[in-house]
C-alpha positions in Angstrom: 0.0 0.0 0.0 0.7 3.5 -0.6 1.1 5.9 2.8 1.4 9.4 2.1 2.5 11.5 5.7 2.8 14.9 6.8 3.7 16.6 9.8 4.6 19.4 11.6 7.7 20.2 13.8 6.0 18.4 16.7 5.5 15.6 14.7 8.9 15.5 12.8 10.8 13.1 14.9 7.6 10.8 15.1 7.1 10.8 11.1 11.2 9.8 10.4 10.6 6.6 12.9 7.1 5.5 11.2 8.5 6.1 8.1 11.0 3.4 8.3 8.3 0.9 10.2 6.2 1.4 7.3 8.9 0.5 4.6 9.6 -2.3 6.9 6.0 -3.9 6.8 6.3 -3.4 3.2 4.6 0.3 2.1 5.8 2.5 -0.3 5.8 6.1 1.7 6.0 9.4 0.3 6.8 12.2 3.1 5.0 15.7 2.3 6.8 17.3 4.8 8.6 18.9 6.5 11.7 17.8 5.5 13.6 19.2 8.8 12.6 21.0 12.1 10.8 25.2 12.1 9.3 25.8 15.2 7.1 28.2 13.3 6.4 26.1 10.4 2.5 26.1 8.7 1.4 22.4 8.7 -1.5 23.3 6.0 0.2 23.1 2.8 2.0 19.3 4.0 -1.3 18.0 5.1 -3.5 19.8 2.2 -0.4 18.0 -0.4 -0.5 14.8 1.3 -4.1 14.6 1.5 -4.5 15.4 -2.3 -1.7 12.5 -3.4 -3.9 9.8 -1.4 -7.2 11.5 -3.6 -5.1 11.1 -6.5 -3.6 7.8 -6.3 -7.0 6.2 -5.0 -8.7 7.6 -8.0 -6.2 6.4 -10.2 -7.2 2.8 -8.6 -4.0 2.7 -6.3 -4.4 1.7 -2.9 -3.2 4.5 -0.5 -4.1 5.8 2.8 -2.3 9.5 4.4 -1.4 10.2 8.0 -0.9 13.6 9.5 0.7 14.5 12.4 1.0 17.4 14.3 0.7 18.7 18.3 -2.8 17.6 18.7 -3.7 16.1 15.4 -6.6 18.6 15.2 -5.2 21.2 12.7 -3.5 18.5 10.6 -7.2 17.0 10.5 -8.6 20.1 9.5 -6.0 20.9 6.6 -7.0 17.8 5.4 -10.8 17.6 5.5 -10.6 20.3 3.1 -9.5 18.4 0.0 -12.3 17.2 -1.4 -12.8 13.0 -1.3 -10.9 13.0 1.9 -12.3 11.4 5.4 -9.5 12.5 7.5 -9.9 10.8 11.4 -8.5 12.1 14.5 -7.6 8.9 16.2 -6.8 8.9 20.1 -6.9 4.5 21.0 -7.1 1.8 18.6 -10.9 1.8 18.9 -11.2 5.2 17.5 -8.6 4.4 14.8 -10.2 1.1 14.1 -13.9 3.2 13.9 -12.8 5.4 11.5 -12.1 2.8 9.0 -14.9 0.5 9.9 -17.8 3.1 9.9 -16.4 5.9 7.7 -14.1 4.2 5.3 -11.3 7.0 6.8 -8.6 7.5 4.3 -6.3 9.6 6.2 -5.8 9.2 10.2 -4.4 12.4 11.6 -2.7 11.5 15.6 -1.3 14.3 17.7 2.4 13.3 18.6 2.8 14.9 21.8 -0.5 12.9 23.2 1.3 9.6 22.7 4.0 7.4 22.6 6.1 6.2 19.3 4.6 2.8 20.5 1.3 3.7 20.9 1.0 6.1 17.4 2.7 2.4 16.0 0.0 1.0 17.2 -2.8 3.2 15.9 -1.4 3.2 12.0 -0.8 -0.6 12.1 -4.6 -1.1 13.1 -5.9 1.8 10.6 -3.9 0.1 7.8 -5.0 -2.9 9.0 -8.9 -2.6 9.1 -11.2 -2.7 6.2 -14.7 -0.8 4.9 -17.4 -2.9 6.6 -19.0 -1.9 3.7 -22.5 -1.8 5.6 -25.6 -0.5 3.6 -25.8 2.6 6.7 -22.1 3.2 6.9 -22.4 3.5 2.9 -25.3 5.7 2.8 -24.0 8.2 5.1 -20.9 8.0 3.5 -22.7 9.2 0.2 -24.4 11.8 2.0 -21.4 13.3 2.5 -20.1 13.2 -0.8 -23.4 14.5 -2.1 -22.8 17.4 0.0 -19.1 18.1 -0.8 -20.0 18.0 -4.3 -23.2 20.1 -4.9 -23.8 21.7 -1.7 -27.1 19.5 -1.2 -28.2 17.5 2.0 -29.4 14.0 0.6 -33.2 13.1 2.0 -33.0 11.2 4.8 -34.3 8.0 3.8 -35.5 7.0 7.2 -37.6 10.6 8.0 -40.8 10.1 9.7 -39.7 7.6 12.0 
């Protein structure tokens, strides 16, 4: 599989290790960045480039998932939600990270590096990679409600109103 990763200076150090796991377990990574540490550096143009190259290669039919990193997670989340296609998680155990594959078909997990350990963010990825689409007829509905919206700006009808 394809992993594409970005970062930001709190996440540097984090991205270098997983990088080499990755490659280890057999995944070709791309890094979007940073390529060395700046305190003052703006995470949105990594996240937003790593988060279009997973659009990309996935509609080119190539299997590929992102990861962003940063402080919390939550601006590297953010900068990726805003490429259209994407279904970027914040992930916090390996329930949540599990989840956001399961139910939402996730292709990007975004994990703040200073609210874990290189062993636990380890952990996260391998069980993101790891888990499938359920591919449930609800979790694919509401999946193409939000498409429907990020494409025309229209709220699908909810097939269930009335009840």
């Amino acid at each position: 599989m394809r992993i594409h990763i970005a970062t930001d200076h709190a996440g540097l150090e984090f991205s270098v290790q997983l990088q080499e796991h990755l490659r280890q377990a057999g995944h070709e990574v791309t890094d979007h960045g940073p390529v060395e540490y700046d305190p003052v550096d703006d995470y949105p143009s990594f996240c937003i480039r790593a988060a279009q190259a997973v659009i990309a290669d996935q509609t080119a039919g190539v299997e590929a998932l992102g990861i962003v990193f940063g402080g919390s997670g939550n601006g590297e989340q953010i900068a990726a939600n805003k490429v259209a296609g994407i279904r970027a998680a914040l992930v916090w155990n390996t329930s949540t990270a599990e989840l956001a594959r399961q139910h939402n078909d996730a292709n990007v997990i975004a994990i703040g590096a200073r609210q874990h350990s290189f062993e636990e963010v380890v952990s996260l990825i391998d069980t993101f990679i790891a888990t499938p689409f359920s591919e449930e007829e609800r979790h694919v509905r509401r999946i193409a409600q939000i498409r429907a919206f990020e494409e025309s700006g229209a709220l699908l009808p909810d097939p269930r109103a009335g009840r």
